[in-house]
VMD Tcl script that draws the C-alpha trace (Angstrom):
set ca {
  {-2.62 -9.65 -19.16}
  {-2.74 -8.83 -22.43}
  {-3.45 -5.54 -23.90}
  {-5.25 -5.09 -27.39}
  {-4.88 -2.41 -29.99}
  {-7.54 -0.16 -31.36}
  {-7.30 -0.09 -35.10}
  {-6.72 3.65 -35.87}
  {-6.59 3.56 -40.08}
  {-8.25 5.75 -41.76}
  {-8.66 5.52 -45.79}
  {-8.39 9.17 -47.32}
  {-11.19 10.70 -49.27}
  {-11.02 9.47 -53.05}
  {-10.17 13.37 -53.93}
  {-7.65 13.38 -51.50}
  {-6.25 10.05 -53.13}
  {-6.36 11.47 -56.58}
  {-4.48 14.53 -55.68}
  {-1.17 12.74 -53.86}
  {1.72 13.23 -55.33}
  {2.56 9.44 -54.53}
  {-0.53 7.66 -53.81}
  {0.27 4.15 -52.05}
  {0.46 1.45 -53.74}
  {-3.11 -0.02 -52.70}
  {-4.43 3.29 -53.94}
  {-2.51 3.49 -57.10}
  {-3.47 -0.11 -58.10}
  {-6.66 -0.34 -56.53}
  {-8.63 -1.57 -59.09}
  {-6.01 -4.53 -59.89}
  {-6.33 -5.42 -56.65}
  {-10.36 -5.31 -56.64}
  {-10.24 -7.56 -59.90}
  {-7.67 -10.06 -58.74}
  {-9.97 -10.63 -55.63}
  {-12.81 -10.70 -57.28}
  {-11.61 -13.76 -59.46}
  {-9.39 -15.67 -56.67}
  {-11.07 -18.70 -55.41}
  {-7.79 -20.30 -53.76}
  {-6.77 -20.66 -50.11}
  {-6.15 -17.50 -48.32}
  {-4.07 -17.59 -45.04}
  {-5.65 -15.92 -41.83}
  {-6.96 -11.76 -42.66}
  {-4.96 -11.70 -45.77}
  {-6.41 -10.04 -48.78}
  {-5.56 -12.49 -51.41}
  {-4.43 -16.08 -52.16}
  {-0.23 -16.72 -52.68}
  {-1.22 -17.31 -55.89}
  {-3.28 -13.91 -56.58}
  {-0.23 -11.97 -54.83}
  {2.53 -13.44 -56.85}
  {0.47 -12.38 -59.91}
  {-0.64 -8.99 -58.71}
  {3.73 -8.11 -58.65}
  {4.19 -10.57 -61.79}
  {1.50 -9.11 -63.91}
  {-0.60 -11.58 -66.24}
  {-3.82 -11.27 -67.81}
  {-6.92 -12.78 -65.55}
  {-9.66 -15.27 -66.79}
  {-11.82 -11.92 -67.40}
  {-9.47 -10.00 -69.56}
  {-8.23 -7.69 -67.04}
  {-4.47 -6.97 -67.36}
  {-2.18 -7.18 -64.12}
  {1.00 -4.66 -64.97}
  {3.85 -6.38 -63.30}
  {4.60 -4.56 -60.54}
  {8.62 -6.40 -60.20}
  {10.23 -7.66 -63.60}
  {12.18 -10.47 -62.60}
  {12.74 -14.27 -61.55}
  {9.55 -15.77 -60.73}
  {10.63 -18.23 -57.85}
  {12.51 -14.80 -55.49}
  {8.77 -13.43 -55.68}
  {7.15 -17.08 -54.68}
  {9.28 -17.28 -52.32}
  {8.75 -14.16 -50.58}
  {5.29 -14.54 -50.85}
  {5.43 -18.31 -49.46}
  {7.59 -16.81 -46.32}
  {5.22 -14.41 -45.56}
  {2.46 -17.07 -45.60}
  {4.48 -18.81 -42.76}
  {5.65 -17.24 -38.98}
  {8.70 -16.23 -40.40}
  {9.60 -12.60 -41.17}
  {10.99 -11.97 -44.71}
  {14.38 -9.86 -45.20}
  {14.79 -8.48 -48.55}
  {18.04 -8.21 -49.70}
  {20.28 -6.50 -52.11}
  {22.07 -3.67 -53.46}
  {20.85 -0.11 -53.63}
  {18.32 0.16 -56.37}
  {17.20 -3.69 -56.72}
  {13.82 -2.10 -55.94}
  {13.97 -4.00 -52.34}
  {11.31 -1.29 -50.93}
  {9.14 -1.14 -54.14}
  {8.52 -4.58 -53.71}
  {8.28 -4.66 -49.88}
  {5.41 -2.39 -50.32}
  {3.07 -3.92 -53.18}
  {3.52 -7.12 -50.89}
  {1.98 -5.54 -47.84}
  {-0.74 -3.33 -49.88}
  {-1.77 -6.94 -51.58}
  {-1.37 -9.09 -48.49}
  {-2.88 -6.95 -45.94}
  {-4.37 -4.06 -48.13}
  {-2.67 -1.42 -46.46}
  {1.64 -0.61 -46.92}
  {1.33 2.49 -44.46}
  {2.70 -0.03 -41.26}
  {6.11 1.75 -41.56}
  {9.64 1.93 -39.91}
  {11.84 3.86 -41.49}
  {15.45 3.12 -40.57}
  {18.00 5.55 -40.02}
  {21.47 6.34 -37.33}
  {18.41 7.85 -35.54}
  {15.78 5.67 -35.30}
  {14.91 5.01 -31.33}
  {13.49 1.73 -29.84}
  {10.20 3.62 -29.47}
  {9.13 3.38 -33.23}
  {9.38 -0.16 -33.32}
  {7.82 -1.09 -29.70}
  {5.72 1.69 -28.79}
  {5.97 5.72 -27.31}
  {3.95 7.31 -24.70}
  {2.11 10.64 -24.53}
  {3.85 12.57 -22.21}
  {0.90 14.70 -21.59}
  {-1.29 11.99 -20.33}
  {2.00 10.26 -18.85}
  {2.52 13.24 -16.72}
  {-1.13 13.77 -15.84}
  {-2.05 10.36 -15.15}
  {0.61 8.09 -15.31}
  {1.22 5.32 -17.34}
  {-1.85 3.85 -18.81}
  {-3.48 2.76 -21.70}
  {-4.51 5.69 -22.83}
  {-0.60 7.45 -22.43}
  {0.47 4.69 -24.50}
  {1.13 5.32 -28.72}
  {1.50 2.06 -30.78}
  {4.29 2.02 -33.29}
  {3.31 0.37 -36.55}
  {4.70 -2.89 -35.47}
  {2.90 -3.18 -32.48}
  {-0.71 -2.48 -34.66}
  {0.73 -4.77 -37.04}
  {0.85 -7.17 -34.01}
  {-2.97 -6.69 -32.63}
  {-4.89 -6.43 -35.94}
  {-2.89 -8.96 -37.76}
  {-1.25 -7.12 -40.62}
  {2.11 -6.73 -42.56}
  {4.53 -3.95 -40.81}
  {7.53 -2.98 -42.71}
  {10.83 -1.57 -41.96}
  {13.13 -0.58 -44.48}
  {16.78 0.61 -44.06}
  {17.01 -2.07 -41.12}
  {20.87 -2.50 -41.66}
  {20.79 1.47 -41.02}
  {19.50 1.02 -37.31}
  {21.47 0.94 -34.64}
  {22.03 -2.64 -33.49}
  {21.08 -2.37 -29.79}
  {17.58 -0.76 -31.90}
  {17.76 -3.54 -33.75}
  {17.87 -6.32 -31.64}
  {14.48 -4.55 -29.98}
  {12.74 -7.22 -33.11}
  {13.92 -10.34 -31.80}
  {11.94 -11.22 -29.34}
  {8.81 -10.02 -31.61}
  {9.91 -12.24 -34.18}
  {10.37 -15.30 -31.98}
  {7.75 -15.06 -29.28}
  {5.23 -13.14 -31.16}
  {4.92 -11.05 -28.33}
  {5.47 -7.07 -27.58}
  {6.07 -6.63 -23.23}
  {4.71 -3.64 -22.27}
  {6.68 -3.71 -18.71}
  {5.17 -0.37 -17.49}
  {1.70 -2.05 -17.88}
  {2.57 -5.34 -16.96}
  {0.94 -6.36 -19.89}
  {1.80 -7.41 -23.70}
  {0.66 -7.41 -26.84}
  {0.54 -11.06 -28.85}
  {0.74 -11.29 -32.49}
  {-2.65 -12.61 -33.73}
  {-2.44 -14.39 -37.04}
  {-1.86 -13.08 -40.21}
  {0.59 -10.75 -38.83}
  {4.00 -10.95 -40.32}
  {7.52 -7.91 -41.03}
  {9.11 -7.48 -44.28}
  {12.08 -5.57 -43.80}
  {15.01 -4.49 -46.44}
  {18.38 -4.08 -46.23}
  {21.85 -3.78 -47.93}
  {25.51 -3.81 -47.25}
  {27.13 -1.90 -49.75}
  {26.51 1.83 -48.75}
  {28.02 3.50 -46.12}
  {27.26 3.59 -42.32}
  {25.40 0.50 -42.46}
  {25.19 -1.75 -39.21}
  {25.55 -5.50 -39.10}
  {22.63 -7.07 -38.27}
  {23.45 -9.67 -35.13}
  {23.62 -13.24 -35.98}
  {20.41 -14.29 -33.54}
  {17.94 -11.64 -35.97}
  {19.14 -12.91 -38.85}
  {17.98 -15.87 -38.18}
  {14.53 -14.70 -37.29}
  {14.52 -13.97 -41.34}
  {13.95 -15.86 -44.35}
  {16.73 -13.52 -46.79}
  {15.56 -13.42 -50.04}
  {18.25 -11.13 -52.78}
  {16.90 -9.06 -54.87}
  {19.58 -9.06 -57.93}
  {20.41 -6.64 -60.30}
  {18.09 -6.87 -63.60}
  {19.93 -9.73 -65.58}
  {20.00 -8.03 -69.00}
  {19.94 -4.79 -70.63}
  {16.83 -5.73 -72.01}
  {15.01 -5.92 -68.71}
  {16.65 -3.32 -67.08}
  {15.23 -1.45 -70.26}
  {11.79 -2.49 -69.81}
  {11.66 -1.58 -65.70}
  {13.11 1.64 -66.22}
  {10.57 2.40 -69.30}
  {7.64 1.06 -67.14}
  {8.72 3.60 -64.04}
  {9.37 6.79 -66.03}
  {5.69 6.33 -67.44}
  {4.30 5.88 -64.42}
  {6.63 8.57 -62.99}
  {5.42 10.86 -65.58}
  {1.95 10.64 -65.57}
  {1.50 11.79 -61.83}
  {3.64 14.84 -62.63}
  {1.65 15.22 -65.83}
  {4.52 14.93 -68.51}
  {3.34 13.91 -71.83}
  {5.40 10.61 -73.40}
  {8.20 11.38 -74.79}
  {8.29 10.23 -78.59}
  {11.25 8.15 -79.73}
  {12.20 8.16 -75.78}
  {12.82 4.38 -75.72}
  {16.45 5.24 -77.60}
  {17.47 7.69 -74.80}
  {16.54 5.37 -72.05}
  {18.71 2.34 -73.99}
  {21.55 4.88 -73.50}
  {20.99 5.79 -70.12}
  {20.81 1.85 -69.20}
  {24.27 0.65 -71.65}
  {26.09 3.80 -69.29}
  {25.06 2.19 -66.30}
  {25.82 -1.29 -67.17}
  {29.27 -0.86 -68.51}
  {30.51 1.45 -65.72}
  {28.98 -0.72 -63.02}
  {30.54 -3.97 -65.02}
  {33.84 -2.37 -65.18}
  {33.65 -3.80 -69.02}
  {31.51 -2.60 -72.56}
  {28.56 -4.66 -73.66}
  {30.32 -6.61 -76.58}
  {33.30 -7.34 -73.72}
  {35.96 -5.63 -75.60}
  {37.02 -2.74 -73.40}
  {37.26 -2.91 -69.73}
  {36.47 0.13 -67.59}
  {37.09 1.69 -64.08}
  {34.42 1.67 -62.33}
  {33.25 5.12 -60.55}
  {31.80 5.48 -56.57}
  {28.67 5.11 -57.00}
  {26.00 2.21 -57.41}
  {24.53 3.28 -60.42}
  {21.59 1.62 -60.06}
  {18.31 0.59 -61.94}
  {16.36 3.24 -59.38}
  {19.35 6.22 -60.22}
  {18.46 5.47 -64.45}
  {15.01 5.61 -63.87}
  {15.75 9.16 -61.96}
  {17.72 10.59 -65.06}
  {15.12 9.91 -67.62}
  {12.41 11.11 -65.78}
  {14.11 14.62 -65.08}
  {14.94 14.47 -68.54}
  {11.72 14.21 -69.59}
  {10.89 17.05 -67.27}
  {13.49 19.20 -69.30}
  {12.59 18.14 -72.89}
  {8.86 18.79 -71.71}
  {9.43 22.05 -70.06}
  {12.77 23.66 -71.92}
  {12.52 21.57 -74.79}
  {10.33 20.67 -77.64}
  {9.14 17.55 -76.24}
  {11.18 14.78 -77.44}
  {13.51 12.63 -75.23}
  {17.27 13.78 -76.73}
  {20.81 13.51 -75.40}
  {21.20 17.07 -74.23}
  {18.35 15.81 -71.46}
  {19.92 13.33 -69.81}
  {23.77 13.76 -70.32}
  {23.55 16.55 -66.89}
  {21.51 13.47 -64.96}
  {24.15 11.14 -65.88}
  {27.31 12.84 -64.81}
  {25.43 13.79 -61.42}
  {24.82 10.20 -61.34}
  {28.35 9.18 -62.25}
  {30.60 11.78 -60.54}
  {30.30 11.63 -56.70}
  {33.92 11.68 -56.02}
  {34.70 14.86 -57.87}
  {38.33 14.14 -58.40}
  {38.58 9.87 -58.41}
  {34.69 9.78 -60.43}
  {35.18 12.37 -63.01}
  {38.68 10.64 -64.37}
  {36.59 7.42 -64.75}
  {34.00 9.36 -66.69}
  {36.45 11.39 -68.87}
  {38.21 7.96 -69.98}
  {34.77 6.31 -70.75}
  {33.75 9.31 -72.17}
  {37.25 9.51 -74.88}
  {37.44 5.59 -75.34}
  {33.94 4.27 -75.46}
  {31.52 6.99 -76.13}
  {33.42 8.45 -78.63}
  {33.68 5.82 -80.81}
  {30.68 4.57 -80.92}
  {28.65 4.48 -83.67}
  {24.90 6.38 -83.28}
  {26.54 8.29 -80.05}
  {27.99 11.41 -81.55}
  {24.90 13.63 -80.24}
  {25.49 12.02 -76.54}
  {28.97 12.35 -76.75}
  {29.06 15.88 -77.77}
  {26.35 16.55 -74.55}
  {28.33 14.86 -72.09}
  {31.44 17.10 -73.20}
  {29.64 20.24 -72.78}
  {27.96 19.21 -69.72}
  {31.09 17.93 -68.47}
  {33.41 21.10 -69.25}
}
mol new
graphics top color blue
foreach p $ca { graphics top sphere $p radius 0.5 }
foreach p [lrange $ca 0 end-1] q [lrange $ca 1 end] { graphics top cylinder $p $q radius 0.2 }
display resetview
């Protein structure tokens, strides 16, 4: 027998939308997404909301035959978003791939909000996570009263996924347990959800599909087993290739970033956020930009993600302490939080970039006398 699933979503009232702190991404970007289906005459698979074509643009950006402007969404190589968007047109589950701050669940969410219109299908991974949020829970209530029925029975967002054919997400899946894991495998390779109490199931109808993200480089992670990686097309999500790019995506965030929290731009702020990105990069490279001088590299990842964090809480303190303007006394405090996570190992790392590279570097003198008095 097979059991189906009532859709239970519920879109929020517009003033409710307006008023979240983090709207979702099919809220934020609604109108993009009106205007790219309004204009996309290609081949849509089964219950998604837009062609291949219109989703690759929609995270790409690019200007559409009517003049409206799609802000890219992911700044970097064309083909890793074609691809993920081709896998997701298949049966085969797409695993996104890389280190921390590669913007793995950024992307994993426009994806779903453009495929299926809605991102809110979501696992979150953690050493806690049970088997019951990606296969289903019961209310014990209605268990107890009655039994196990259809009615006791609470769908996790896979299982909906499943019945109304949309995009589920899990992110963190490498911090699951693996026996929690594993719980995806036979999802991803029948299609199919048991529901043993019932003596029923659930079968995928089409257009569903799982993006999930992962990454191997931070602590407590768990190995995923050799038989669900293989239920996964891995795409890597690399570091931004120059400083130039890494510049633009961190530019593009804090903006966005800062108007939902109302901060004004910050004039001349590009400068600031160039430093911010050359820190990162040459600690995380273990060597300076012109290749001169190489450097110990501290704990952390010092990531695209942790950059965009310091500016914006630097704009936050030149906005709010400050007279406005993006200046080295706002971001040196963010960047030795960022840096120093081993308080002994870290902050020798940071004192000898600080003395050998920052120090003599011409245009720095500001920064380097911040750092120094942040660092004391």
């Amino acid at each position: 027998m097979i059991v189906s699933v009532e859709p239970t979503t519920a879109t929020p009232h517009r003033d409710e939308t307006t008023q979240a702190l983090r709207p979702h991404a099919e809220q934020a970007f609604a109108a993009e997404l009106a205007a790219l289906a309004a204009q996309d005459d290609r081949p849509r698979p089964a219950r998604w909301k837009l062609s291949p074509w219109a989703v690759a643009t929609y995270l790409l950006g690019g200007t559409l035959p009517d003049g409206t402007v799609i802000t890219p969404k992911y700044v970097g190589p064309r083909r890793i978003v074609e691809v993920a968007v081709t896998t997701l047109a298949t049966d085969r589950a797409l695993l996104l791939l890389g280190v921390p701050g590669t913007a793995k669940t950024w992307v994993s969410e426009h994806l779903a909000a453009a495929v299926s219109g809605d991102s809110t299908l979501l696992v979150q991974g953690t050493a806690g996570t049970p088997e019951e949020a990606i296969r289903y829970g019961w209310n014990y209530a209605r268990l107890l009263a009655h039994g196990p029925s259809r009615d006791a029975l609470v769908p996790s967002p896979v299982m909906r996924a499943m019945a109304e054919g949309m995009t589920a997400r899990v992110e963190e899946l490498t911090r699951i347990p693996a026996d929690v894991q594993d719980t995806l495998i036979t999802i991803l390779s029948e299609k199919t959800l048991p529901i043993p109490e019932l003596g029923e199931e659930v079968q995928a109808v089409r257009g569903f599909n799982l993006i999930a993200t992962a990454n191997d480089r931070d602590r407590g992670v768990n190995d995923l087993s050799s038989a669900l990686r293989r239920r996964f097309n891995t795409v890597v999500l690399p570091l931004p290739e120059s400083a130039d790019a890494e510049v633009d995506i961190v530019t593009r965030r804090v903006e966005q970033l800062g108007r939902s929290l109302d901060l004004p731009a910050a004039p001349d702020g590009i400068e600031e956020i160039r430093r911010v990105v050359t820190v990162f990069r040459e600690l995380r490279d273990g060597i300076t930009a012109d290749g001169r001088t190489k450097l110990k590299s501290p704990s952390g990842t010092l990531s695209t993600a942790e950059a965009i964090s310091v500016v914006t809480n630097g704009l936050a303190l030149a906005t709010h302490f400050g007279d406005g303007v993006l200046r080295p006394g706002d971001v040196a405090a963010g960047i030795l939080g960022a840096v120093v996570r081993d308080p002994a190992a870290d902050r020798v790392v940071w004192q000898e970039y600080l003395e050998t590279v920052v120090r003599e570097r011409e245009g720095w003198t500001d920064f380097y006398r911040a750092c120094r008095e942040v660092s004391a």
